[in-house]
C-alpha positions in Angstrom: -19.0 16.7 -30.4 -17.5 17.0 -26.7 -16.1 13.6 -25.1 -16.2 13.7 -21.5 -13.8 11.9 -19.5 -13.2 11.2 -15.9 -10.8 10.2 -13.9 -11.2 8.2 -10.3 -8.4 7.8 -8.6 -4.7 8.8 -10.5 -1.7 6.8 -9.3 1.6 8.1 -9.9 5.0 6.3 -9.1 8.3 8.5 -9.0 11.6 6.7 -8.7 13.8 9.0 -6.2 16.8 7.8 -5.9 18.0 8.7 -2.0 21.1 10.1 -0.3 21.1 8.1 3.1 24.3 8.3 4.8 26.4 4.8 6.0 25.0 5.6 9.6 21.5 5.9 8.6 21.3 2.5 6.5 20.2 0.3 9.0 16.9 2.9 10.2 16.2 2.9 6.4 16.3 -0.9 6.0 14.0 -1.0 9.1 11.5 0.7 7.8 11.3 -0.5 4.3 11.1 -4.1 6.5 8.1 -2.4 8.5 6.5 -1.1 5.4 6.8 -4.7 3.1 5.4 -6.4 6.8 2.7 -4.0 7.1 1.9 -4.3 2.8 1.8 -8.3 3.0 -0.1 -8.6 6.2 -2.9 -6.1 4.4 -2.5 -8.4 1.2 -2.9 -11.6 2.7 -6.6 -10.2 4.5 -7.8 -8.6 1.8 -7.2 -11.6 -0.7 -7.6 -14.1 1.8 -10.7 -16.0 -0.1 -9.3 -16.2 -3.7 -11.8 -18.0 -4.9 -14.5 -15.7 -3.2 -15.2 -12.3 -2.0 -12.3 -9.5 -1.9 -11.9 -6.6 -0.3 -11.0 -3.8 -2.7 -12.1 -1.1 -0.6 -9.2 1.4 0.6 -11.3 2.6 3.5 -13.1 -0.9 4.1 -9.2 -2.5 4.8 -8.0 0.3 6.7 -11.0 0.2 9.2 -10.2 -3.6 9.8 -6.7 -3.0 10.0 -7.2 -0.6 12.5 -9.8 -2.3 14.4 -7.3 -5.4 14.3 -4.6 -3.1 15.7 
């Protein structure tokens, strides 16, 4: 008997832990700021009717996100 099995989409997280020199804290804080910003924002669309419809499309939030650009 063969079992088939497929995967979809594989999501992999790898801790790294970084080197940033003393001078360079600040530009990393910034973007980590930028990133969380630009995470929440897409959150708070895509889940804004929790009792309702949801947006669980990749492609469907990043064509809103860039049409709300």
């Amino acid at each position: 008997m063969m079992c088939e099995i497929r995967v979809e989409d594989v999501i992999r997280v790898v801790k790294a832990k970084l080197d940033v020199s003393t001078e360079r804290c600040d530009e990393l804080n910034q973007t980590k700021d930028q990133f969380l910003h630009c995470a929440n924002t897409t959150a708070a669309w895509a889940w804004r009717h929790p009792n309702d419809y949801c947006v669980t499309s990749k492609q469907e939030a990043e064509n809103s996100a860039t049409r709300r650009s």
